[in-house]
Structure formats: structure tokens, C-alpha cells
C-alpha positions in Angstrom: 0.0 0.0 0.0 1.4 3.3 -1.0 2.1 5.2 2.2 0.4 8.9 2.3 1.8 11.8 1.2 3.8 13.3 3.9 2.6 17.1 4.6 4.5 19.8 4.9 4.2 23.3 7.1 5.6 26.5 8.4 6.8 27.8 11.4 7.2 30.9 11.3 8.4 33.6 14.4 7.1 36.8 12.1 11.2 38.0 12.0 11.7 41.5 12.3 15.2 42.5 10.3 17.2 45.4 10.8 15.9 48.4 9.3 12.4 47.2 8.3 9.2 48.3 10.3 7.3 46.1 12.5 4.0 46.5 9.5 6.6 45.5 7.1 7.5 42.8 8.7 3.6 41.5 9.5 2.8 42.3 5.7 6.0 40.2 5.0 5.0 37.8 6.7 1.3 37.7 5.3 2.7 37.6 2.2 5.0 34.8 2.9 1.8 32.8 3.9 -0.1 33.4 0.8 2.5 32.3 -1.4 2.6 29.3 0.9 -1.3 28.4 0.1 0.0 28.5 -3.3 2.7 26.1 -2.8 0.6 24.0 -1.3 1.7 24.3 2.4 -0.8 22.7 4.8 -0.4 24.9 7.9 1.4 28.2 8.8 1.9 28.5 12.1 3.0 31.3 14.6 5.0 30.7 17.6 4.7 32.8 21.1 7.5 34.3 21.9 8.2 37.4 24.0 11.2 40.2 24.9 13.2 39.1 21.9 13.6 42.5 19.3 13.6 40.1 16.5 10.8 38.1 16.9 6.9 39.8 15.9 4.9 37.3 17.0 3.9 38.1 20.9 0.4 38.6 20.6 -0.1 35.0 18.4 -3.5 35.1 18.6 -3.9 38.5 17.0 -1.6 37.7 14.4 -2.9 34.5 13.4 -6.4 36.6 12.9 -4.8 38.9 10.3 -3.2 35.9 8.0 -6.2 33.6 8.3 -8.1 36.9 7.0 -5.7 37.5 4.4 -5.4 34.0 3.2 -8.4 31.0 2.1 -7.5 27.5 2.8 -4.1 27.0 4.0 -4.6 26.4 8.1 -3.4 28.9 10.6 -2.6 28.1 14.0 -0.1 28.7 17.0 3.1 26.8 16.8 2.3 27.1 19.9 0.9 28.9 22.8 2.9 28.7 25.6 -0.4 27.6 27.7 1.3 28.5 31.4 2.0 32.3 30.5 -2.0 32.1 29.9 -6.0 31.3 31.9 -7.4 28.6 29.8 -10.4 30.2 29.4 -8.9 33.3 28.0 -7.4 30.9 25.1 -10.4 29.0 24.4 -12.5 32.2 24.0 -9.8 33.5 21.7 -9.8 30.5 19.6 -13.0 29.9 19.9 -13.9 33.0 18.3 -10.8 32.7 15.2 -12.4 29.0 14.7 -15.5 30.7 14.2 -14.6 33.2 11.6 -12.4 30.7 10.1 -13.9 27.5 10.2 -11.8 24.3 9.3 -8.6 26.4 9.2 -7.4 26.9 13.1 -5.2 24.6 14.9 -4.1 25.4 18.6 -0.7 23.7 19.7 0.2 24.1 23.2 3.8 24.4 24.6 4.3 24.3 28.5 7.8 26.3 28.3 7.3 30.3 28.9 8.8 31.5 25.1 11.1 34.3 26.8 13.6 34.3 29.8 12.5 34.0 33.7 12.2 37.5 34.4 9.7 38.7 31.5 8.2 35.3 32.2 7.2 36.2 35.9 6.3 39.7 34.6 3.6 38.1 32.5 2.4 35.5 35.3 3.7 35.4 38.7 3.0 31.7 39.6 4.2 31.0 36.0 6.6 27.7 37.4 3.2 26.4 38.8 1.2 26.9 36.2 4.1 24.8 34.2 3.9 22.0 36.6 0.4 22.0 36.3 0.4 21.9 32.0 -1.8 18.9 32.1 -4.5 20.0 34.5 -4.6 23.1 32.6 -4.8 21.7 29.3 -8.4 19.4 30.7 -9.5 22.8 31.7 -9.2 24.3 28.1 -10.7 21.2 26.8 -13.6 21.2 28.8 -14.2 25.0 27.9 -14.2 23.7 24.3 -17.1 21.2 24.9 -20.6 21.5 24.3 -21.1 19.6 27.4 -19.6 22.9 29.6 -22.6 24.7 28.5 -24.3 23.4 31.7 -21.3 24.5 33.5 -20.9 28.3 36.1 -18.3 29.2 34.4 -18.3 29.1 30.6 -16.6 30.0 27.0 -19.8 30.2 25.5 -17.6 31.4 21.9 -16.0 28.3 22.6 -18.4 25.5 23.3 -18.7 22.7 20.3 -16.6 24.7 18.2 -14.0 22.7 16.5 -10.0 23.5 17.0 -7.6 20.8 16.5 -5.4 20.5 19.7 -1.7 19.3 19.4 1.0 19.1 21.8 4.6 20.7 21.1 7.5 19.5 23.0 11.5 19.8 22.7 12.1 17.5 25.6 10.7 13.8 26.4 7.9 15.0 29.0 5.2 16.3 26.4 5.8 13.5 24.5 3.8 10.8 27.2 1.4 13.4 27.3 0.3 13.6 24.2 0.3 10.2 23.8 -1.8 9.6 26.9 -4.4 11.5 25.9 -4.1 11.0 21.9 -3.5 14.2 20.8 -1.1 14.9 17.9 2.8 15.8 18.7 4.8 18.2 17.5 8.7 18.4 17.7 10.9 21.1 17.9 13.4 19.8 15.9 14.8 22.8 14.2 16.6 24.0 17.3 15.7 20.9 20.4 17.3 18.1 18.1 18.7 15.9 21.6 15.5 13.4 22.3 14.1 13.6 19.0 14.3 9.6 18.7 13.8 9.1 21.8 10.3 11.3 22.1 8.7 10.0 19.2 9.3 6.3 20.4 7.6 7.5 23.7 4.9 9.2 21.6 4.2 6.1 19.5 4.7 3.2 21.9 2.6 5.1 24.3 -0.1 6.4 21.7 -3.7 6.2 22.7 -6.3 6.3 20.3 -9.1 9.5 20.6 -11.8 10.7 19.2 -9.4 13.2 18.2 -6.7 10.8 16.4 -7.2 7.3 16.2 -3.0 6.7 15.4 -0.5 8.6 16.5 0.5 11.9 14.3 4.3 13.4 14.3 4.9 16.4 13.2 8.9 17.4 13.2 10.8 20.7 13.1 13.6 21.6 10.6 15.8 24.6 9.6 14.9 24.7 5.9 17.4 27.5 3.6 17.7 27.0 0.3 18.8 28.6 -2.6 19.7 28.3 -6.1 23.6 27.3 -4.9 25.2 26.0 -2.0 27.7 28.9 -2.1 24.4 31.5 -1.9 22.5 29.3 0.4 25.2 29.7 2.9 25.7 33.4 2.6 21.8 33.3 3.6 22.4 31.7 6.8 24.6 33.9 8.4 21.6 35.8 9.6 20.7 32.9 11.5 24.0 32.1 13.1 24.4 35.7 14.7 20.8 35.0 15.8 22.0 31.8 17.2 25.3 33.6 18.8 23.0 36.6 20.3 20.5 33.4 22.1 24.3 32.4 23.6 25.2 36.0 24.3 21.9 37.5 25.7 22.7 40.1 23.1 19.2 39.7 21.0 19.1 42.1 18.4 17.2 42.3 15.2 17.9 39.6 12.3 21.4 41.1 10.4 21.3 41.0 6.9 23.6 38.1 5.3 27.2 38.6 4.8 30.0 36.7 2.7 30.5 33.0 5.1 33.6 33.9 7.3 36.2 31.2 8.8 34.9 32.6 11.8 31.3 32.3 11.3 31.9 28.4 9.8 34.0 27.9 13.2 30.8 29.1 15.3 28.3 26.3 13.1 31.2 23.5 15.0 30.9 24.5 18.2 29.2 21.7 20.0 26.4 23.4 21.4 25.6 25.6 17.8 26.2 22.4 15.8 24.0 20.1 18.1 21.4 23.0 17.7 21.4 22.9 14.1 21.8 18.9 13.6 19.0 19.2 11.4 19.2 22.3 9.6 19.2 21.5 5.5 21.0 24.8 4.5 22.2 24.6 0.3 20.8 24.1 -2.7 17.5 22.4 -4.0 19.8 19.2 -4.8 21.7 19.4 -1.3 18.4 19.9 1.1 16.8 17.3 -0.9 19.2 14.4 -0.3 19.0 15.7 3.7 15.7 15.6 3.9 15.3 12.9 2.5 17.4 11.2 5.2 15.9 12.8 8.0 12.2 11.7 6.7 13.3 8.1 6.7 15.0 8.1 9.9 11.9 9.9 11.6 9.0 7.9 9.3 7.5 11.5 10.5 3.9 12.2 9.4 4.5 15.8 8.2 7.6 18.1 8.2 7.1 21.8 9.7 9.8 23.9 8.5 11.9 27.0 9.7 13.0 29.0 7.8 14.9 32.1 10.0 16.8 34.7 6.9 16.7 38.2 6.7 14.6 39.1 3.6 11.2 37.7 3.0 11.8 37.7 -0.9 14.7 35.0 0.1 12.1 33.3 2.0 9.7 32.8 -0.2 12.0 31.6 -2.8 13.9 28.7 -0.4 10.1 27.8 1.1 9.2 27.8 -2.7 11.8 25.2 -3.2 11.1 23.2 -0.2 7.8 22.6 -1.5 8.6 21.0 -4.5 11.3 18.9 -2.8 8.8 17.7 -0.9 6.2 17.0 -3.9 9.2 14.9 -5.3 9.9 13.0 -2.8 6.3 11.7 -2.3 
């Protein structure tokens, strides 16, 4: 039997570049979603992340509004909400109300880690480490706001009841992985920069999986650093923006994406170091032919179920050309 056509997705953090406006960068990055409905992309999701200069997508929710508006089929969702920083019921009201003017097209994933560093993390919610530790218990509460049996319930998301919003469970670490088996939810791996228990998670996942109303099998979704471009040599000029991103995560010196430079000694000595090269195990940076051959690989070790890809370079032209590419690797390799 012919196995089914592995999807494939973006993840995208709605980059702001040096010298461009934060409206350029949100009509960048709409316009970086459309052209992915066209390439046949199946999702385009937005991750939360906050106190970070070059990262637009804070307020996910809001966000995900104006490219579901701005798009027709492709599905829009959060990639993911970091559910602690948040009341459930302030989430399922939110998505309640997008999966109502967007019906069919919203996915929520949920990620238990705060998106920022421990201070701005408190500033957002002061019992944030106990909300963490209490991820599970929180997430049955959002589910039961989503129900159409909570409308006999005090306290209610009436915008949310019965309405239908995919759930799936993000994880970069072993933990999430049990839990989404547990309660059959669909798993999502973040890959593109948490590349340690990859293996190791989705054996948990799977082993562990079971079936829902929701899913009936288990579902893995996996993260990769996707640049491409029409050489090697320009492909790697293109990730030099994301390597002084990566050195300014190691520094604390966040600053806004830089645009790309020639590849130095020094910048190809920074990709070695351990931690920067275990970060970027699975980052497919090179031509159409290179990336192909990569992810090629990486789809038969993982036997994943759909590929979200990352794709962190400094101008959204570039972008849309090396997603433009990764979707017809993909249609090839089916």
C-alpha cells in the first residue's frame, strides 16, 4: 500500500530585520503565507515568543487573525501557545472566536515552556513555574471550555463550546511527549533548534499512543531549519543571519535579524561549536539538490507524518523563494 503523502508546514516567528518596520515585517509575513497556500503548504503557524527584538509574534493570537483573513485554505494556527503564561479560558475564548470566523482552518498547539527568559516570564504570570507543573491540569481545563457539554457549566466559554479547534501538543524534551500520547493528541517536535531526544520522544509518543476521538493513530509532526537557494555557495551566505541570531541566544545580546554577509572562517567555526552544531543537527542549509538528499534522510529516519519547516533569513523575498523550493522537494519526494 502506497504510504500517504507526507505534509508539509511553516513555522514561522514573524522575524523583524534590521531596518524594516514592524508593519513591514507582519505584511511580509502575510505575504510569505499566501504564497505558501499557493505552494501547497498545509499549515502556517506562529509561535509565542516574548522580549526578543527580533521576533513579531507576541500577541499569536492577533496575528494569526490577520493571516487567516488575508489567506483561504491554508490552516493557521499557533506553533504554539505557551499555555502557562495564559487562563485557559482566555485561550479558548480566543480560539474559539478565530475558529468561528475561520472555520476548518485553526489549529491550537500548546507548549508548556514560557517563550522568553525567567524574568519577562514572571512579569507576564507570577505563579508561572506552577502553572508549568500544572500543563496537564490546565490543558483538561481548556478542553472542557471547548465542549458542548460545559454549556451546563458556572463558568463558561460560551464562543468556545462545540466549536472545532484541532489540539496538538509541542515538545522539545521527552515530557510532552507521554502526554500527548496519553491523551491522543497529535505531537509536535521542535526539531529545528531541540534536536537531543528527537528519537527518543517520538518512540515514547508512539509506543505510548492512545487512540481519541481526536486521532485514532498517533501523528508526528517534526521541526527543521529549511534555507535554500539556487547554490550551495548562496545558500550559505543566507544563513549567516541565522548564526548571529544563534550567537546573540548564547550572548543575551538579542538584536534584530542582520542582513547576510559573505561565510567567514569565523562564522563556519561558530556552526562547529558543539552546542551551535547540536542545535542545528537538522538544519538542511544549500541548494535544491543538497536539502533534498538531507531531507530525504531525516524523513526516513523519523518515518514523521509531516515536516514543519523554519525558515529564519533576513529578507522575505529569500524566503519565499527557499520555502518555494522546499515545496517541490517535498512534492518529489512523495
Amino acid at each position: 500500500m502506497k504510504k500517504p503523502k507526507i505534509a508539509y508546514s511553516i513555522l514561522d516567528l514573524a522575524l523583524v530585520s534590521q531596518d524594516h518596520s514592524l508593519k513591514q515585517t507582519y505584511d511580509g509575513t502575510l505575504q510569505l503565507a499566501q504564497n505558501a497556500e499557493a505552494f501547497g503548504y498545509k499549515r502556517y503557524w506562529l509561535a509565542e515568543h516574548h522580549n526578543a527584538p527580533n521576533i513579531g509574534s507576541s500577541a499569536t493570537a492577533v496575528l494569526m487573525g490577520y493571516i487567516a483573513q488575508g489567506t483561504q485554505t491554508i490552516r493557521v494556527g499557533s506553533g504554539g501557545i505557551m499555555l502557562p503564561n495564559h487562563s485557559p479560558l482566555i485561550i479558548a475564548e480566543q480560539f474559539g472566536t478565530l475558529a468561528s470566523l475561520y472555520p476548518n482552518r485553526i489549529d491550537l498547539g500548546l507548549g508548556r515552556a514560557p517563550g522568553t527568559d525567567r524574568e519577562t516570564a514572571h512579569a507576564i504570570r507570577s505563579d508561572f513555574m506552577q502553572a508549568a507543573h500544572s500543563f496537564p491540569a490546565e490543558l483538561e481545563k481548556l478542553e472542557t471550555y471547548f465542549s458542548a457539554e460545559n454549556a451546563k457549566a458556572k463558568v463558561r466559554a460560551t464562543v468556545a463550546e462545540g466549536v472545532d479547534v484541532p489540539i496538538y501538543i509541542l515538545g522539545s524534551s521527552t515530557d510532552s511527549a507521554h502526554l500527548a500520547a496519553k491523551k491522543g493528541l497529535p505531537y509536535a517536535f521542535a526539531s529545528h533548534f531541540a534536536t537531543t531526544h528527537l528519537f527518543e520522544a517520538i518512540k515514547i509518543y508512539r509506543e505510548e499512543f492512545q487512540p481519541s476521538k481526536e486521532l485514532p493513530e498517533p501523528y508526528v509532526m517534526a521541526g527543521v531549519n529549511v534555507i535554500i537557494a539556487d547554490t550551495d555557495e548562496e545558500a550559505e551566505k543566507l544563513a549567516t543571519s541565522l548564526i548571529r541570531m544563534i550567537v546573540g541566544i548564547f550572548t543575551g545580546k538579542r538584536d534584530f535579524v542582520q542582513p547576510p554577509t559573505a561565510m567567514t572562517t569565523d562564522l563556519k567555526e561558530i556552526m562547529q561549536h558543539p552546542q551551535v552544531h547540536q542545535m542545528l543537527k537538522y538544519a538542511f542549509i544549500g541548494s535544491k539538490a543538497t536539502v533534498k538528499a538531507q531531507v530525504k534522510e531525516f524523513m526516513e529516519q523519523t518515518n514523521a507524518d509531516e515536516l514543519i519547516a523554519v525558515t529564519n533569513i533576513y529578507d522575505v523575498n529569500d524566503r519565499i523563494h527557499s520555502y518555494k523550493l522546499f515545496a517541490e522537494i517535498m512534492e518529489e519526494l512523495h
